[in-house]
C-alpha positions as CSV (number, residue, x, y, z in Angstrom):
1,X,0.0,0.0,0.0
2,X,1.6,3.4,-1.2
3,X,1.7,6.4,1.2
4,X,-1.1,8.2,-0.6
5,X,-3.5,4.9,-0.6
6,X,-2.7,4.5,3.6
7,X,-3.1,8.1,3.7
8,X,-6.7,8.0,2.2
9,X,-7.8,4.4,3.7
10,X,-7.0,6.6,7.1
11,X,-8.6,10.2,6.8
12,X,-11.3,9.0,4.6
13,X,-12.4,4.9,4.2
14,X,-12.0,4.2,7.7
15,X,-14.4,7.0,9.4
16,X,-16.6,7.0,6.1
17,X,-17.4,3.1,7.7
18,X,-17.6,4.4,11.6
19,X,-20.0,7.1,10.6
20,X,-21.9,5.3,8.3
21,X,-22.3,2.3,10.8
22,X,-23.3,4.4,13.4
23,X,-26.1,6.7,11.7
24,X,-27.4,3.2,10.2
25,X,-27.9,2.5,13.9
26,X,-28.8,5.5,15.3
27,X,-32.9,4.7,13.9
28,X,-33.6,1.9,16.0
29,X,-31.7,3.2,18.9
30,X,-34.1,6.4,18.8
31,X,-37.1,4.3,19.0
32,X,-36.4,2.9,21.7
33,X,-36.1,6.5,23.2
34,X,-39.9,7.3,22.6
35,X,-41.6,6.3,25.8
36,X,-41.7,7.8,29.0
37,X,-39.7,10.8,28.1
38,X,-41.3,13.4,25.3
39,X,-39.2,13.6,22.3
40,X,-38.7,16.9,22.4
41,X,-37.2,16.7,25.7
42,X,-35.1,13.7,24.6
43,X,-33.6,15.4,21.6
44,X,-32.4,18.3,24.1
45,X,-30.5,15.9,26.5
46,X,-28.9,14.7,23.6
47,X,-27.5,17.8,22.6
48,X,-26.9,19.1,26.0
49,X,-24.3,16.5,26.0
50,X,-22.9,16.0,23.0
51,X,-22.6,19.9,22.9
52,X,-20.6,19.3,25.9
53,X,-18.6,16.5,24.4
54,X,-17.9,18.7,21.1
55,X,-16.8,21.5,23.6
56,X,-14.1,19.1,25.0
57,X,-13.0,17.4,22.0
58,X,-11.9,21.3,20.5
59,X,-10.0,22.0,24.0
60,X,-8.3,18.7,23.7
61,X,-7.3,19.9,20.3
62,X,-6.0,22.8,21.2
63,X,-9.0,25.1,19.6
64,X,-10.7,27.9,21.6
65,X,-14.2,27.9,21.7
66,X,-14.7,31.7,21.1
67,X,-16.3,32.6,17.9
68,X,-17.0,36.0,16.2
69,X,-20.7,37.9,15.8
70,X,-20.8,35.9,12.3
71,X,-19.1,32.8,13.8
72,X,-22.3,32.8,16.5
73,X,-24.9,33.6,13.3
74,X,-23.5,30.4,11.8
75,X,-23.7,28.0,14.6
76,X,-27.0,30.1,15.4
77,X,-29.1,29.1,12.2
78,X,-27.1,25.2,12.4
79,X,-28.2,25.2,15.5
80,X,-32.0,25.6,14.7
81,X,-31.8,23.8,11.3
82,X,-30.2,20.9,11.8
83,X,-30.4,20.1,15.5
84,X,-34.2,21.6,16.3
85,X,-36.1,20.9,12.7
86,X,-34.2,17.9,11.8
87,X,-34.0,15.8,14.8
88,X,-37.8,17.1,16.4
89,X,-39.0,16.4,12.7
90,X,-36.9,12.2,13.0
91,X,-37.8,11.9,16.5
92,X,-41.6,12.5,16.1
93,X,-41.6,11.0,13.0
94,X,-40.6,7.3,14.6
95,X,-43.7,7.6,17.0
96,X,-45.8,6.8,13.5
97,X,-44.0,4.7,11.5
98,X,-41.4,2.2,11.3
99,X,-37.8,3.3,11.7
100,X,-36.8,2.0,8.9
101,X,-39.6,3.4,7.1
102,X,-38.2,6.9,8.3
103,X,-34.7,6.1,7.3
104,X,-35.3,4.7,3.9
105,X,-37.2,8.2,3.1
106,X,-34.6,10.6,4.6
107,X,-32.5,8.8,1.8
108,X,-34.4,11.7,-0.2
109,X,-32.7,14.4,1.4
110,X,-30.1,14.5,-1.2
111,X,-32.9,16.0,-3.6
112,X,-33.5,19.2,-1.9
113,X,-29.9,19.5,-0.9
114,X,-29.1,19.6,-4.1
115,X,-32.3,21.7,-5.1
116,X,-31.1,24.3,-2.2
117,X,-27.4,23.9,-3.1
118,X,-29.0,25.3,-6.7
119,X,-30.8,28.2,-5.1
120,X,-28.4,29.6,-2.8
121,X,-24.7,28.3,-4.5
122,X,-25.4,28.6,-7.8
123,X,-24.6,24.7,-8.5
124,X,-26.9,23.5,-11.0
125,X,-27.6,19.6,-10.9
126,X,-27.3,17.9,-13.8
127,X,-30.1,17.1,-15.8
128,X,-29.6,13.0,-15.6
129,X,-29.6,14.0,-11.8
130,X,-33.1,14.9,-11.8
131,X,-34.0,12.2,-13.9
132,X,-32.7,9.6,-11.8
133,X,-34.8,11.3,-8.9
134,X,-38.0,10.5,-10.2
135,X,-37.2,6.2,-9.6
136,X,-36.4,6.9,-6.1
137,X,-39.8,9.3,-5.1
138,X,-41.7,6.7,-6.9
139,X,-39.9,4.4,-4.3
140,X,-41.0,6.3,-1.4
141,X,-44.4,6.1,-2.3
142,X,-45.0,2.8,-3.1
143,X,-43.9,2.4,0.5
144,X,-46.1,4.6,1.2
145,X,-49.1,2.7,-0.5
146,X,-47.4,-0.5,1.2
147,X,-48.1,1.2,4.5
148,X,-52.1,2.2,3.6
149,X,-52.8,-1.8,2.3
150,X,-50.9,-2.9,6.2
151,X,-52.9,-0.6,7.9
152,X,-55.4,1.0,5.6
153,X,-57.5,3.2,9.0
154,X,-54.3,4.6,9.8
155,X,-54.1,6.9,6.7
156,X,-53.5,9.8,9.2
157,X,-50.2,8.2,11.3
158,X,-48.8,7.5,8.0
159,X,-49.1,10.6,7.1
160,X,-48.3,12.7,10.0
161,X,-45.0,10.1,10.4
162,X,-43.8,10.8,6.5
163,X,-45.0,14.6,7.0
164,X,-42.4,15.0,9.9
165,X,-39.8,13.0,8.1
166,X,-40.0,15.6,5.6
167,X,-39.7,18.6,7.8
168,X,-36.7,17.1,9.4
169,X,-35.4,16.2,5.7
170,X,-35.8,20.4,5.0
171,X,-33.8,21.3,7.9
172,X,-31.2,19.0,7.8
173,X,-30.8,19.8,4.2
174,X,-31.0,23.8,4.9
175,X,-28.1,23.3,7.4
176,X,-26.1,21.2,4.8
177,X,-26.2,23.6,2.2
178,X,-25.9,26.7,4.7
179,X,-22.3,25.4,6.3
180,X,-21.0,24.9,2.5
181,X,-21.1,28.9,2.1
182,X,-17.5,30.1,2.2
183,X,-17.9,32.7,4.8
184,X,-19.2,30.1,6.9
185,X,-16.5,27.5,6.4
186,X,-13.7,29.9,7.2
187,X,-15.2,29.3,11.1
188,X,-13.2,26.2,12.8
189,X,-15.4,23.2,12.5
190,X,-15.1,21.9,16.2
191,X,-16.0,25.0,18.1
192,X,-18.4,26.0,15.5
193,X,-20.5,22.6,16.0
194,X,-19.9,22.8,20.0
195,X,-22.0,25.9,19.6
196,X,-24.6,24.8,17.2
197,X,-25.4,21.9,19.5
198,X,-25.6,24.1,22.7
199,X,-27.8,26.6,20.7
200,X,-29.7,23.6,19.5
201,X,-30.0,22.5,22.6
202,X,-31.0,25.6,24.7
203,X,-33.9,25.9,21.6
204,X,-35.0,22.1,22.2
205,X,-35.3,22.7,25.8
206,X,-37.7,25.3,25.0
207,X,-39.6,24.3,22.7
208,X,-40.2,21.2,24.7
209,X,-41.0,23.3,27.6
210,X,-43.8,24.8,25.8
211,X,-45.3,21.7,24.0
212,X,-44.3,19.3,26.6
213,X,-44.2,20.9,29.9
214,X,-41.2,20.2,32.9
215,X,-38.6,17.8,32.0
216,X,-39.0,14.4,32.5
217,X,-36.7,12.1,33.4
218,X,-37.1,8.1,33.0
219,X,-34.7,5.9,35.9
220,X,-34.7,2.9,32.6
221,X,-31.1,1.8,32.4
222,X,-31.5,1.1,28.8
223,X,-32.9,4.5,27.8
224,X,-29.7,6.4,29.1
225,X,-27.5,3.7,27.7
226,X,-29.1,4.7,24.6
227,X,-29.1,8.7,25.2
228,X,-25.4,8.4,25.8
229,X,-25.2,6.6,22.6
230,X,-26.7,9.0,20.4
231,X,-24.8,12.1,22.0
232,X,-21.6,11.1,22.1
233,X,-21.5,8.1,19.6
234,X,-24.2,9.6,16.9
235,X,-23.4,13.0,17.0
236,X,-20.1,14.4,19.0
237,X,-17.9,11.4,17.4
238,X,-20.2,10.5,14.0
239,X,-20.4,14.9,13.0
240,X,-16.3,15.1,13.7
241,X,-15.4,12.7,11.5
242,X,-18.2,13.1,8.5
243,X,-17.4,16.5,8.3
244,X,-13.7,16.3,7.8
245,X,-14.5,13.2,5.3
246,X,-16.7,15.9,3.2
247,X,-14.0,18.2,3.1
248,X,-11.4,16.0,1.6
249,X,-13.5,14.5,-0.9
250,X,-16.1,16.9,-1.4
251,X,-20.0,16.7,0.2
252,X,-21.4,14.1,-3.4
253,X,-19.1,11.2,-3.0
254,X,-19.8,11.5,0.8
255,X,-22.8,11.2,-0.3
256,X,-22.8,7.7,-0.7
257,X,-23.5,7.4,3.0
258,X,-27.0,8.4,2.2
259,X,-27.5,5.1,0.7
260,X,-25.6,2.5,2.8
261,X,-27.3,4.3,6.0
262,X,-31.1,3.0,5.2
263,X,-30.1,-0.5,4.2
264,X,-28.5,-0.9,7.6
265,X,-31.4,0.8,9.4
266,X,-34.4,-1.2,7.0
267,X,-32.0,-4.3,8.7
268,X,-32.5,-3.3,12.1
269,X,-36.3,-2.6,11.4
270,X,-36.9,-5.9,10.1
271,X,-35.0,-7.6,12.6
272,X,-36.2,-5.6,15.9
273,X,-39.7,-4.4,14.8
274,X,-41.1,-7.2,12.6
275,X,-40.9,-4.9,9.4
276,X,-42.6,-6.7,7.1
277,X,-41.3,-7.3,3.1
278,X,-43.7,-7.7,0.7
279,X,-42.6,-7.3,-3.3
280,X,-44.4,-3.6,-3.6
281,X,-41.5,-2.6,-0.6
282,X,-39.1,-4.3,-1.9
283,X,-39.7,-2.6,-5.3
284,X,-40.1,0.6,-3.0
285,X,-36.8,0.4,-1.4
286,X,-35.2,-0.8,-4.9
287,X,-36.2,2.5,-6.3
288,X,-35.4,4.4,-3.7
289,X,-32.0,3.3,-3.4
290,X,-31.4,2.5,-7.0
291,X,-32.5,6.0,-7.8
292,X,-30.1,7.3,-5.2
293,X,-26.9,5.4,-6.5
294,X,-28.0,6.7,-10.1
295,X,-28.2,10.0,-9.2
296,X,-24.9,10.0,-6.9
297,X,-23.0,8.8,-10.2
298,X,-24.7,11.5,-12.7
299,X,-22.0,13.8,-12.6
300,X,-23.7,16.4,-10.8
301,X,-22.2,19.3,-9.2
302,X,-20.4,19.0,-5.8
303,X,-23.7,19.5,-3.5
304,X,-23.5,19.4,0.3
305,X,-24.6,15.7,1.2
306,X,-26.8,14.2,3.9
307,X,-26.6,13.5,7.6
308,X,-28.2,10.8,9.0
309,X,-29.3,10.2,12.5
């Protein structure tokens, strides 16, 4: 193995698998969060920590925490976007439908990423990329329609549970394609994220203050096992090494991870919550994916790419 090839197998296989692992486990893990606890109150604990955990991890690299006005705007509207929107929208979304389910349909955030990445960058996709959208939202609803013939008086779960999928899709996709502006990348990545997650976090505790009421906190071993998990696994250790990944190879080949993610997570669903395969979802999931992996290798412009979990 040359220097270059270890080099590479380093910086980018090797987290590209640990992140990619992780957010294809992070689905199941946050279903078994929805219980005792409201979500919106979950999602703030999360970031409480892992905010604190990012915090740590820049003073152990030697970076100071202090950001500029702008600095503070950025991790500001990350903040909201990506760690209020996105993960309210996932978490909520789970109480409706399967995990999986939620997963294989976030796959779609790479369309208004690059949609947005369009609007505000000026990078125009490719007109092979929109074509190979169409297969994978034809995918998403024939699991859709798969959903309405399993449970055909449940037409409003199914979709209040894809509805919030899609609002976390908006804002996670708002927050990729806002951190790819220039003046926002110029802000060091470690303390800028340790911000975004204590802003997020401060804005989840209120909002679940006002839709959910006082904390709650559940004594259940296995839910702060899992809490842990998902703050220091999912999102302090999982964000520090996609991001650095993106910016060596550029946000559409990381991409990929936005297809790998839901097969692991569709895995865990079958396995942990009797997801049941039928050929209209695994025609669903085929398209999805397919039309995913077809529109990753169109030749589109470089586009921020998706987070999961």
């Amino acid at each position: 193995m040359s220097g270059r090839e270890r080099s590479t197998l380093i910086a980018v296989v090797i987290p590209f698998i640990v992140f990619t692992a992780i957010w294809g486990s992070t689905w199941i893990v946050i279903r078994d969060q929805l219980g005792t606890v409201p979500a919106q109150w979950s999602v703030a604990y999360r970031f409480a920590i892992a905010a604190i955990a990012m915090g740590l991890l820049s003073l152990a690299r030697g970076e100071r925490l202090t950001l500029d006005r702008n600095g503070i705007k950025a991790a500001a509207v990350i903040g909201v976007s990506q760690f209020v929107i996105n993960f309210n929208g996932v978490y909520i979304a789970e109480r409706f439908i399967t995990s999986g389910l939620v997963a294989t349909v976030f796959a779609l955030l790479l369309i208004p990423n690059t949609l947005l990445a369009w609007a505000m960058l000026g990078q125009k996709p490719s007109g092979r990329f929109l074509l190979w959208s169409v297969p994978s939202i034809a995918g998403v609803l024939l699991l859709f329609v798969h959903e309405l013939r399993e449970h055909p008086a449940e037409l409003q779960r199914i979709a209040l549970g894809i509805a919030f999928t899609l609002a976390g899709i908006m804002g996670a996709s708002f927050a990729n394609v806002f951190q790819a502006q220039d003046w926002v990348r110029r802000h060091s990545l470690f303390p800028l994220l340790a911000w975004a997650m204590a802003i997020g976090a401060v804005c989840d505790a209120l909002l679940a203050l006002v839709i959910a009421g006082p904390p709650v906190v559940e004594a259940r071993i296995g839910y702060w096992i899992g809490l842990l998990y998902l703050a220091l696994a999912a999102s302090a250790l999982a964000f520090s090494l996609y991001f650095p990944v993106v910016r060596r190879i550029g946000p559409a080949r990381a991409a990929y991870s936005s297809v790998t993610v839901p097969l692991i997570a569709m895995s865990f669903s079958t396995w942990l919550e009797d997801y049941r395969w039928t050929p209209l979802t695994i025609a669903g999931v085929t398209l999805a994916l397919g039309g995913m992996v077809g529109a990753l290798s169109s030749g589109r412009p470089r586009a921020p790419a998706p987070d999961a979990g």
